[in-house]
PyMOL Python script that loads the backbone (N, CA, C, O; Angstrom):
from pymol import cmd

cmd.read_pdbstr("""\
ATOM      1  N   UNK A   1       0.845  -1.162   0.000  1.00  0.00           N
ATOM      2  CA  UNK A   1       0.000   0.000   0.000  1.00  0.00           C
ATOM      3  C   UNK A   1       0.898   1.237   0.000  1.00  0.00           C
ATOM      4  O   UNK A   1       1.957   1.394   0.608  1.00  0.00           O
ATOM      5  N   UNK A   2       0.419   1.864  -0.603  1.00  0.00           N
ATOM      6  CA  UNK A   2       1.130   3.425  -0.754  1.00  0.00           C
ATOM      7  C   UNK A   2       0.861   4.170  -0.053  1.00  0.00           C
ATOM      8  O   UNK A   2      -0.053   3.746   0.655  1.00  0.00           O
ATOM      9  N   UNK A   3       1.315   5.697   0.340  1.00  0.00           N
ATOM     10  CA  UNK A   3       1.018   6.889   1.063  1.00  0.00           C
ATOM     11  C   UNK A   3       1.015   8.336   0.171  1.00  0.00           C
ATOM     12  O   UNK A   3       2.076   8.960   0.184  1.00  0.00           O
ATOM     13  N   UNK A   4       0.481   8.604  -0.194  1.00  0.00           N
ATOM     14  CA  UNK A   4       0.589   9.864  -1.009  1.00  0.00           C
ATOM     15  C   UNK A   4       1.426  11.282   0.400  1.00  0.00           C
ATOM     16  O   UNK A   4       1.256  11.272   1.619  1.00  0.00           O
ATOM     17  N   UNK A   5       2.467  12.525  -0.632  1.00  0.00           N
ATOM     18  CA  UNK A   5       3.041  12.860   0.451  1.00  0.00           C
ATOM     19  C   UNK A   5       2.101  13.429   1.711  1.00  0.00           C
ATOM     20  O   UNK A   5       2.595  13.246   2.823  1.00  0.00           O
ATOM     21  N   UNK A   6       1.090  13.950   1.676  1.00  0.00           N
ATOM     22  CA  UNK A   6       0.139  14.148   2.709  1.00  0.00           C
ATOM     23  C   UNK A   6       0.035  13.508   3.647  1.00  0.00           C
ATOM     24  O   UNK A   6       0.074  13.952   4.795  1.00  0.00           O
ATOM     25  N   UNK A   7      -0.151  12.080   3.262  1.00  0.00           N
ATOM     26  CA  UNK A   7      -0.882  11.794   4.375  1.00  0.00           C
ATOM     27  C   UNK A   7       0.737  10.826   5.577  1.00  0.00           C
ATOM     28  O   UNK A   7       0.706  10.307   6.693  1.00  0.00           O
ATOM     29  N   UNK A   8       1.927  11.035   4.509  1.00  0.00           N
ATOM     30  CA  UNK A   8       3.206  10.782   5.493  1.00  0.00           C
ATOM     31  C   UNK A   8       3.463  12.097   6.136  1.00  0.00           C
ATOM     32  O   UNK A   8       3.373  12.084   7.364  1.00  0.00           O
ATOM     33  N   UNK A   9       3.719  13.063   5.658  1.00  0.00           N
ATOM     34  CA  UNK A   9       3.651  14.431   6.668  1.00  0.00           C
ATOM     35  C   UNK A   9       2.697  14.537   7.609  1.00  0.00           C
ATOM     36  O   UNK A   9       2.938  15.489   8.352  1.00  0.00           O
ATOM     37  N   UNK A  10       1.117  13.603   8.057  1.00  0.00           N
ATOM     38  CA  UNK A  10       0.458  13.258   8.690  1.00  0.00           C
ATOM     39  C   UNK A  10       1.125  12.801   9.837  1.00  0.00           C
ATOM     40  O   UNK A  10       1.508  13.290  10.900  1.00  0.00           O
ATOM     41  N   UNK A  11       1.142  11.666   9.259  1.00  0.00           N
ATOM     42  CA  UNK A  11       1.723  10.365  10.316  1.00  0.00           C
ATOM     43  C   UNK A  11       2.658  10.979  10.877  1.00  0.00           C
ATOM     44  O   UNK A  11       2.575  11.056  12.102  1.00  0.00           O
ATOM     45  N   UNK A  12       3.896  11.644  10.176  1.00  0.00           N
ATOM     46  CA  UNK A  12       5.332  12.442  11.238  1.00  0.00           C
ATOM     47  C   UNK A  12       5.070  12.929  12.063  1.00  0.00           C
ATOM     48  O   UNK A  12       5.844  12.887  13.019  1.00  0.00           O
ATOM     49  N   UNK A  13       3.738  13.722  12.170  1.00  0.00           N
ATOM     50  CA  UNK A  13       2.793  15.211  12.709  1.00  0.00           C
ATOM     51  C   UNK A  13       2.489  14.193  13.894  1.00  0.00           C
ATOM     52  O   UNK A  13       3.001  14.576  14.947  1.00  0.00           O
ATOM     53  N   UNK A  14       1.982  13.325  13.969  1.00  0.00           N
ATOM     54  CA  UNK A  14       1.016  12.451  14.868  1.00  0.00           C
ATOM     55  C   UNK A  14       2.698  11.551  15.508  1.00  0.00           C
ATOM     56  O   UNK A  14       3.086  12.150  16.511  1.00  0.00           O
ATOM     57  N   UNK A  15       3.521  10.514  15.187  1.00  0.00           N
ATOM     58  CA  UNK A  15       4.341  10.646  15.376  1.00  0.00           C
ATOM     59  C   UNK A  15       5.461  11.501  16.640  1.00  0.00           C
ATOM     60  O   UNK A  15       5.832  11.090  17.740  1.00  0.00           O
ATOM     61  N   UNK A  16       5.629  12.228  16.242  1.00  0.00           N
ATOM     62  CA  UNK A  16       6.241  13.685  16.966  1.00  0.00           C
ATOM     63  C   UNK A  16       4.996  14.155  17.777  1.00  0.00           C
ATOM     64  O   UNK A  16       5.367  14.230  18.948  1.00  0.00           O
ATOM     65  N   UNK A  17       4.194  14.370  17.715  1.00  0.00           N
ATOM     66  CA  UNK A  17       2.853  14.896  18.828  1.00  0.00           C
ATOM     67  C   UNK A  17       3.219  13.869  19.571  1.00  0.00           C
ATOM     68  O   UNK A  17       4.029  14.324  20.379  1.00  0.00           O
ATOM     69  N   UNK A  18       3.048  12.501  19.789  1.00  0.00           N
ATOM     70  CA  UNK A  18       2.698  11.575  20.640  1.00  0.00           C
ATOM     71  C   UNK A  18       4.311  11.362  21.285  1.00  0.00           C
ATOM     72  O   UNK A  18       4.488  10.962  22.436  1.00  0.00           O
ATOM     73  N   UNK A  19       5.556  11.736  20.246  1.00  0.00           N
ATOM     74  CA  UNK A  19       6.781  11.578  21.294  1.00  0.00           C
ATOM     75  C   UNK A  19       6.867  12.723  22.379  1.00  0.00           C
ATOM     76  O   UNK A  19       7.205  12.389  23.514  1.00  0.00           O
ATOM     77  N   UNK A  20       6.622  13.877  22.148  1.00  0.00           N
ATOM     78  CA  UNK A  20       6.774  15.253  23.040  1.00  0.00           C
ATOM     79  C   UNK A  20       5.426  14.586  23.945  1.00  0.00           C
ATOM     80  O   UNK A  20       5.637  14.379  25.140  1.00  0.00           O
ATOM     81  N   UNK A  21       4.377  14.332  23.515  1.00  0.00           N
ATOM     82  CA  UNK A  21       3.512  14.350  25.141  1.00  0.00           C
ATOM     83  C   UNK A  21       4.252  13.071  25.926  1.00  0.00           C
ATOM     84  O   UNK A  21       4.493  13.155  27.131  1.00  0.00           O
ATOM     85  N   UNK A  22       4.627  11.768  25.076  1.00  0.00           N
ATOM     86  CA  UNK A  22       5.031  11.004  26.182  1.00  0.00           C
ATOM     87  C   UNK A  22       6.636  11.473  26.872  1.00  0.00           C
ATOM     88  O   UNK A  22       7.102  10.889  27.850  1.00  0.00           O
ATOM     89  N   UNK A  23       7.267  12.490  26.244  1.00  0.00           N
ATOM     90  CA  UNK A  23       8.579  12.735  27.287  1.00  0.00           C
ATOM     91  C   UNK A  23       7.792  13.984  27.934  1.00  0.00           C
ATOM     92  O   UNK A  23       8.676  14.604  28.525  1.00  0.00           O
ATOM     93  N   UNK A  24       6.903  14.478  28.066  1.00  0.00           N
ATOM     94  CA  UNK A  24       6.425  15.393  29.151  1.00  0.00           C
ATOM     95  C   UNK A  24       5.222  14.839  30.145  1.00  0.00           C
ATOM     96  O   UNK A  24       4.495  15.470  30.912  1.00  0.00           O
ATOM     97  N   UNK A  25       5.272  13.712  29.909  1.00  0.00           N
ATOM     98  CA  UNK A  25       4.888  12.980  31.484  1.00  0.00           C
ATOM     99  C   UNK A  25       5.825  12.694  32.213  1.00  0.00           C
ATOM    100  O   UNK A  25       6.896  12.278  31.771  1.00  0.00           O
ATOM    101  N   UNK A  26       5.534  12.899  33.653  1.00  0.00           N
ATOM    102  CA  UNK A  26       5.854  12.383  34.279  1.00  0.00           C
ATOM    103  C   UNK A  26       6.424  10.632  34.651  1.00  0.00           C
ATOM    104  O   UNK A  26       5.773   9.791  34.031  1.00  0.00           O
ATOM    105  N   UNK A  27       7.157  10.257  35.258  1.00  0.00           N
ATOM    106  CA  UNK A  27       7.744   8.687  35.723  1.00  0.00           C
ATOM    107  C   UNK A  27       7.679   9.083  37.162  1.00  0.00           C
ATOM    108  O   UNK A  27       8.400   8.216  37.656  1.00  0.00           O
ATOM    109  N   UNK A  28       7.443   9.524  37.745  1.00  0.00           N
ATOM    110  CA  UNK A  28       7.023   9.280  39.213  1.00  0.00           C
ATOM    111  C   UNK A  28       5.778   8.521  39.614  1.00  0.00           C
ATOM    112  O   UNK A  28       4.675   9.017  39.386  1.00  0.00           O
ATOM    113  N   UNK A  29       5.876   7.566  40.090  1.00  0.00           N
ATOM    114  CA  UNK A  29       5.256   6.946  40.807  1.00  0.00           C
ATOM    115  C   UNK A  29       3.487   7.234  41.125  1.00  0.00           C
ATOM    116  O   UNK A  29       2.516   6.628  40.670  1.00  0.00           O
ATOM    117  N   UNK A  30       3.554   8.451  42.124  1.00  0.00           N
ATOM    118  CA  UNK A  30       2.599   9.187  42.136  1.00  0.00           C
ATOM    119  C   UNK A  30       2.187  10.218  41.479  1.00  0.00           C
ATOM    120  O   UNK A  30       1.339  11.024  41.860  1.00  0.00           O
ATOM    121  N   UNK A  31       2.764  10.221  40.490  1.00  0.00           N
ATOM    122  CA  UNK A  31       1.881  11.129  39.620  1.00  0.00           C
ATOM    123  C   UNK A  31       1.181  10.548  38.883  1.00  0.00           C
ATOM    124  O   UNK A  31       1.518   9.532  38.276  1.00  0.00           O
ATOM    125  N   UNK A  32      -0.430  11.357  38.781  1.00  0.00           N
ATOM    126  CA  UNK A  32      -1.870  10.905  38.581  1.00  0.00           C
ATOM    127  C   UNK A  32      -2.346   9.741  39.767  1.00  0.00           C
ATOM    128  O   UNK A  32      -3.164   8.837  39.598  1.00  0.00           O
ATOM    129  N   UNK A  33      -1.696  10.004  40.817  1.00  0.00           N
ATOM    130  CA  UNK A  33      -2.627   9.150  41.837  1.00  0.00           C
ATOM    131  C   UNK A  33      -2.712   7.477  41.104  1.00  0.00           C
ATOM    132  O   UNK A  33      -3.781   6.866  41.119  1.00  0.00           O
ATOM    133  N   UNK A  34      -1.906   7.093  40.712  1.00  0.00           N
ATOM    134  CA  UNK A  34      -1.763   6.006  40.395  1.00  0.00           C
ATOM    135  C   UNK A  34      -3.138   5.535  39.346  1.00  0.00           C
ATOM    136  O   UNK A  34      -3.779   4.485  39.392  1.00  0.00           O
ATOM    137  N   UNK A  35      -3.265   6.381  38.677  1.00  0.00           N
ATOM    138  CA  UNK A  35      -4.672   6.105  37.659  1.00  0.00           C
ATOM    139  C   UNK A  35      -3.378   7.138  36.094  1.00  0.00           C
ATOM    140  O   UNK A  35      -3.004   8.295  35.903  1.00  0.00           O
ATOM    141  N   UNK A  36      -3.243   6.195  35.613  1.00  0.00           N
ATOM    142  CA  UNK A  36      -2.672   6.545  33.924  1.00  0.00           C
ATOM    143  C   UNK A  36      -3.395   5.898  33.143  1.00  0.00           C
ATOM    144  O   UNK A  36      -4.105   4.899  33.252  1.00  0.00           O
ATOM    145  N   UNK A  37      -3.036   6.830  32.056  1.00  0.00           N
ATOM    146  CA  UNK A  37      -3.407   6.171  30.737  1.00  0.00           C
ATOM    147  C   UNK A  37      -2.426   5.594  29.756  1.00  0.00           C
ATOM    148  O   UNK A  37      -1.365   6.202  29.612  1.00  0.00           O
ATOM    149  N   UNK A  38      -2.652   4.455  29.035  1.00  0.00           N
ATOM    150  CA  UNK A  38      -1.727   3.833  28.143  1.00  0.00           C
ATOM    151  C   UNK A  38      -2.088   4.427  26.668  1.00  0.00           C
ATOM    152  O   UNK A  38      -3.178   4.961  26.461  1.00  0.00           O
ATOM    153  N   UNK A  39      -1.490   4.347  26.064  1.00  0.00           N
ATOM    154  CA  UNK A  39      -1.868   4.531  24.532  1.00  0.00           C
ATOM    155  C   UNK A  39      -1.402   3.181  23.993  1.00  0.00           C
ATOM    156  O   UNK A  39      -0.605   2.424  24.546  1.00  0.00           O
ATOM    157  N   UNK A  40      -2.043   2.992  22.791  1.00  0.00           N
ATOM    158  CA  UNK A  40      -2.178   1.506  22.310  1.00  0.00           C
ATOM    159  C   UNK A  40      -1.345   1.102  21.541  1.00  0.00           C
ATOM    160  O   UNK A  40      -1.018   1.996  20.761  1.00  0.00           O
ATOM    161  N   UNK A  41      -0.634  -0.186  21.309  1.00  0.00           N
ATOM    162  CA  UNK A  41       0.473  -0.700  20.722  1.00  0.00           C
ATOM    163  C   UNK A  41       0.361   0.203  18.962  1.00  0.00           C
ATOM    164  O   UNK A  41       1.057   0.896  18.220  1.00  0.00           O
ATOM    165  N   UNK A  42      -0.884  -0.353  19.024  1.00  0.00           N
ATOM    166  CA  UNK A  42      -0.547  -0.062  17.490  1.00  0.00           C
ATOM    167  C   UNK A  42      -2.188   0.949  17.474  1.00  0.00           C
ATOM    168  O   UNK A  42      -3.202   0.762  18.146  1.00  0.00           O
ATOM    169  N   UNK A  43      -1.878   2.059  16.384  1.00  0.00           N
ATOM    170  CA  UNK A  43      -2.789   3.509  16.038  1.00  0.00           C
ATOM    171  C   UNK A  43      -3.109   2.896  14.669  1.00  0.00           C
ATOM    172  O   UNK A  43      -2.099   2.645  14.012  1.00  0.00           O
ATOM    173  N   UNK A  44      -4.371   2.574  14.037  1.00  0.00           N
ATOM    174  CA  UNK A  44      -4.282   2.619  12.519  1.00  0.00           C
ATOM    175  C   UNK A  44      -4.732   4.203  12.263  1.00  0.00           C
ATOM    176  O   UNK A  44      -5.332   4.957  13.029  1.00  0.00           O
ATOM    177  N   UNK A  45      -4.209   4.454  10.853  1.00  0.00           N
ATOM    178  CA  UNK A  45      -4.440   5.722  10.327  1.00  0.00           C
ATOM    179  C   UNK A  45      -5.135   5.180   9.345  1.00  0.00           C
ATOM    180  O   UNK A  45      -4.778   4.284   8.580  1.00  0.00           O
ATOM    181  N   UNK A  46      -6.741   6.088   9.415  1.00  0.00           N
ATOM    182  CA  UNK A  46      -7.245   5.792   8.099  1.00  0.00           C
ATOM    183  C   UNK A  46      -7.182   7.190   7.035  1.00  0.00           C
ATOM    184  O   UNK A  46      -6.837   8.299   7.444  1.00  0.00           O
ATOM    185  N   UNK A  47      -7.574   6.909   5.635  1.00  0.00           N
ATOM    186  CA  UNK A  47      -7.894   8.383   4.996  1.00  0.00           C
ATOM    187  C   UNK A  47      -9.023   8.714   5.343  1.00  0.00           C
ATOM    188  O   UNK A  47      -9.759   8.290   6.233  1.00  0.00           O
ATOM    189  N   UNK A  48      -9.204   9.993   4.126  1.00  0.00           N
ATOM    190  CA  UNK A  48     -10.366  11.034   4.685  1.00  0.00           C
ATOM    191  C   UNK A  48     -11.449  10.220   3.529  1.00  0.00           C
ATOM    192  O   UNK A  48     -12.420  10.884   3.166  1.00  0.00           O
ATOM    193  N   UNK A  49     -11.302   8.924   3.004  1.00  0.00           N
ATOM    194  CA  UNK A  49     -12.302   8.741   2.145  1.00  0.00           C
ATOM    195  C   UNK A  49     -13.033   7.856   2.562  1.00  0.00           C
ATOM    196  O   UNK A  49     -12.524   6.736   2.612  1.00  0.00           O
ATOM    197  N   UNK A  50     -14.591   8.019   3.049  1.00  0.00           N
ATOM    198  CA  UNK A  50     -15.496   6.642   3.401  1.00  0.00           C
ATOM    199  C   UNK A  50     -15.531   5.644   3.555  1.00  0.00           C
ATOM    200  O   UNK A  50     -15.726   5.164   2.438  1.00  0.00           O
ATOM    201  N   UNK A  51     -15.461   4.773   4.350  1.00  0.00           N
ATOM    202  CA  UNK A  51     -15.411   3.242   3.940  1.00  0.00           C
ATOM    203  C   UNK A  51     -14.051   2.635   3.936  1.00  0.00           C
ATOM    204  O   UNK A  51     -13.896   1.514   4.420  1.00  0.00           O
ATOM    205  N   UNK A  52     -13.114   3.261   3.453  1.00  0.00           N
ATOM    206  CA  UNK A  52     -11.773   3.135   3.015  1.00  0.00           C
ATOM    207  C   UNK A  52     -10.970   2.455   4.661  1.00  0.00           C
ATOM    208  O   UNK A  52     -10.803   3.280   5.559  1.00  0.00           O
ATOM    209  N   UNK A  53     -10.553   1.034   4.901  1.00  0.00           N
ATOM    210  CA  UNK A  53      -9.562   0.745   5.901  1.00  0.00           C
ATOM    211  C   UNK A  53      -8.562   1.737   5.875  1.00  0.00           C
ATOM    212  O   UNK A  53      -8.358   2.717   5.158  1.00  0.00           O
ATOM    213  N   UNK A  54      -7.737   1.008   7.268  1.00  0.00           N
ATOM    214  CA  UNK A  54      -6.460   1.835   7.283  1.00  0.00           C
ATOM    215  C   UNK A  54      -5.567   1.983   6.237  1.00  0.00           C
ATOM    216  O   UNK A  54      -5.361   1.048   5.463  1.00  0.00           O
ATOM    217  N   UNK A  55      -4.907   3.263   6.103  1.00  0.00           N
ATOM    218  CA  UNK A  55      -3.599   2.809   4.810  1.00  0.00           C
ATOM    219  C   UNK A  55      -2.358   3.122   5.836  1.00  0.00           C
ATOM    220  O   UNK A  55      -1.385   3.479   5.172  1.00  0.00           O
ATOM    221  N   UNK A  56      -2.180   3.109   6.735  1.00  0.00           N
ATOM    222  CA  UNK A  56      -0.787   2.632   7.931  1.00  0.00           C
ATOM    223  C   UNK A  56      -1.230   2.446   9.330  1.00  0.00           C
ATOM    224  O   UNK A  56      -2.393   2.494   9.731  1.00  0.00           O
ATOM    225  N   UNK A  57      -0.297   2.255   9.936  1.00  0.00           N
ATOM    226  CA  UNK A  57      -0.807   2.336  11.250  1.00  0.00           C
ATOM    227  C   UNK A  57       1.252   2.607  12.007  1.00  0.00           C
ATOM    228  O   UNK A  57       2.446   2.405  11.786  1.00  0.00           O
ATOM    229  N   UNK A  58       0.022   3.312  13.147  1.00  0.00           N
ATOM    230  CA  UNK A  58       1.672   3.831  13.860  1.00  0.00           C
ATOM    231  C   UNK A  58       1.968   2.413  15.209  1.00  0.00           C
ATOM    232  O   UNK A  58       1.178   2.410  16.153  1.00  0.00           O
ATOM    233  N   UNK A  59       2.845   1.562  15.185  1.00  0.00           N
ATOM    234  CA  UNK A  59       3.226   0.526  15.981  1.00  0.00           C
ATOM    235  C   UNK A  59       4.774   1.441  17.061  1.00  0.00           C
ATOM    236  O   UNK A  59       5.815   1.989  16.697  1.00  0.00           O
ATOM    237  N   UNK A  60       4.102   1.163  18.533  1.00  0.00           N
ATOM    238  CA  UNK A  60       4.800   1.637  19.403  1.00  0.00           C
ATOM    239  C   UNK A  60       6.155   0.480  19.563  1.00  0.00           C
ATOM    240  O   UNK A  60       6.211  -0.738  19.732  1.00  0.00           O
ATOM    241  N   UNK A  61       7.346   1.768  19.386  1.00  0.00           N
ATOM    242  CA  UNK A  61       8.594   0.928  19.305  1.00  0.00           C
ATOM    243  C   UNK A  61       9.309   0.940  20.530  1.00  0.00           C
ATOM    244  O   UNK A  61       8.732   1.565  21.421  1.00  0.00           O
ATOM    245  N   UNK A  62      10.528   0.370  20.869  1.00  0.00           N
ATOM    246  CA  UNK A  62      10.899   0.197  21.907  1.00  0.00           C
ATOM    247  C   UNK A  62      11.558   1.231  22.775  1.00  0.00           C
ATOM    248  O   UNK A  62      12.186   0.950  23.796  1.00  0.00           O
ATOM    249  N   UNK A  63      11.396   2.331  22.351  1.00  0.00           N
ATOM    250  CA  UNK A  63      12.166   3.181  22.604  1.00  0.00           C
ATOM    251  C   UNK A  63      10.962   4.644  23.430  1.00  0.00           C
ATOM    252  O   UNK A  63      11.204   5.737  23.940  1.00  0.00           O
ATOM    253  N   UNK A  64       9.634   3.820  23.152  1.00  0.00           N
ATOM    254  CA  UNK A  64       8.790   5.431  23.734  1.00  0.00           C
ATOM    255  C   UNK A  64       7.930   5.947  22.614  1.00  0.00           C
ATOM    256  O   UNK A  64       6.989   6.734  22.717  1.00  0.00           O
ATOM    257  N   UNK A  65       8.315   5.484  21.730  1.00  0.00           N
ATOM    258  CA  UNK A  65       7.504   6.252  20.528  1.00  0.00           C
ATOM    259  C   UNK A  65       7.047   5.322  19.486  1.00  0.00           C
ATOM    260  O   UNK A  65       7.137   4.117  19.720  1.00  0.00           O
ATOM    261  N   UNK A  66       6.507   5.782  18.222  1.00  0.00           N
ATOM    262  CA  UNK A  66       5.968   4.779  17.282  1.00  0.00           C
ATOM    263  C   UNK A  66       7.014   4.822  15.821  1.00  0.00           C
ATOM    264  O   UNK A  66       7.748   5.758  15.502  1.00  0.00           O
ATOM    265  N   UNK A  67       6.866   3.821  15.253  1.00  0.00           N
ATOM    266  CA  UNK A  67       7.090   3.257  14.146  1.00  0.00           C
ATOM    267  C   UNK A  67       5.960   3.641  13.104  1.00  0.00           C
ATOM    268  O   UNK A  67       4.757   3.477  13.310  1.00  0.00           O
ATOM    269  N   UNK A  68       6.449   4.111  12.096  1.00  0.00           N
ATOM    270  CA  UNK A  68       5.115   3.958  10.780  1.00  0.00           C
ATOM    271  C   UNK A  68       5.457   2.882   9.742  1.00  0.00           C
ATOM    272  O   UNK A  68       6.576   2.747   9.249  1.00  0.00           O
ATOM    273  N   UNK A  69       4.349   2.105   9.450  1.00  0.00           N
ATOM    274  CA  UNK A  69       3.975   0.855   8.251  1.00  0.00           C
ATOM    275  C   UNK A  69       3.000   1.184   7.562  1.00  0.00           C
ATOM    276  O   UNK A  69       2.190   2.086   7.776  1.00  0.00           O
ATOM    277  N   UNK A  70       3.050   0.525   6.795  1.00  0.00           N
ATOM    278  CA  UNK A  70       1.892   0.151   5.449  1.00  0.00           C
ATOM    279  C   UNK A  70       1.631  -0.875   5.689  1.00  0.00           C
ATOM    280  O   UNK A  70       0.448  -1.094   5.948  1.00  0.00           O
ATOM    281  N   UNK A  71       2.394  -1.759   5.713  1.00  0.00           N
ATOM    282  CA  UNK A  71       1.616  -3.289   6.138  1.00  0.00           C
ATOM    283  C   UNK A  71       1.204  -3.285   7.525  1.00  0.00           C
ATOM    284  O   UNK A  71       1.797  -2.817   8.497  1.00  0.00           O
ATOM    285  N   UNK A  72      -0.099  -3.985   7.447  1.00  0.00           N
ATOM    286  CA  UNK A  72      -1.091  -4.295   9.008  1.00  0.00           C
ATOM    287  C   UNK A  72      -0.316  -4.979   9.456  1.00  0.00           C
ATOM    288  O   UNK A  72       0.152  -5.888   8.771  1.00  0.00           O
ATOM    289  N   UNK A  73       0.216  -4.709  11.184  1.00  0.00           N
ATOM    290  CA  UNK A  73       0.919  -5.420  12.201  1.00  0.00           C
ATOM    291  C   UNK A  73       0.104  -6.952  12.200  1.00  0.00           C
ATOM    292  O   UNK A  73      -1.009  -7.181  11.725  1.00  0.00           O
ATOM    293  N   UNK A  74       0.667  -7.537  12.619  1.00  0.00           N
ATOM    294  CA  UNK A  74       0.577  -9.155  12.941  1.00  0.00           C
ATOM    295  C   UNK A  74      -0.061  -8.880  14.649  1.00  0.00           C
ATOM    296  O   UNK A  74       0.255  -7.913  15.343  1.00  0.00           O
ATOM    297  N   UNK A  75      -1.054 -10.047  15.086  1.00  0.00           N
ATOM    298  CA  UNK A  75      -1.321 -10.013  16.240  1.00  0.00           C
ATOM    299  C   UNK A  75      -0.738 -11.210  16.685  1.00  0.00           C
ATOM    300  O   UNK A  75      -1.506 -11.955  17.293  1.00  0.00           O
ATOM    301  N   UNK A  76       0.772 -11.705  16.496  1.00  0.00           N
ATOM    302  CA  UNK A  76       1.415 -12.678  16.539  1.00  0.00           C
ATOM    303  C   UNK A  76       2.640 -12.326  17.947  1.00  0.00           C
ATOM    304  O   UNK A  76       3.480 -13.170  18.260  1.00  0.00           O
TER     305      UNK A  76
END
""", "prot")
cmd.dss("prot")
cmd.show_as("cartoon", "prot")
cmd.util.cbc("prot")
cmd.orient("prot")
């Protein structure tokens, strides 16, 4: 599957948003009273056209942040 350049200047955008909020949380313990939120292994990105599945999805890498694909992750 392809990406036209739009919708990869997307994904970077989303990408980079989601690395800056996760290095401006906190790692203390008590912060949020022990109630956090996770964000999910894998984000599919769909287009802006109806009906249309994902054409990538962002897969969280080991490092804090995500990975972008075209091919659908494996639930393996």
């Amino acid at each position: 599957m392809r990406l036209i350049n739009s919708q990869v200047s997307d994904a970077l955008v989303f990408m980079r948003a989601l690395e800056i909020a996760g290095d401006d949380l906190s790692n203390l313990p008590d912060f949020g009273d022990g109630l956090r939120l996770t964000l999910p292994p894998v984000i599919p990105l769909h287009s802006d056209y109806k009906g249309e599945g994902p054409r990538a999805w962002l897969v969280a890498n080991d490092f804090g942040g995500y990975d972008l694909t075209t091919e659908e992750p494996s639930n393996k």
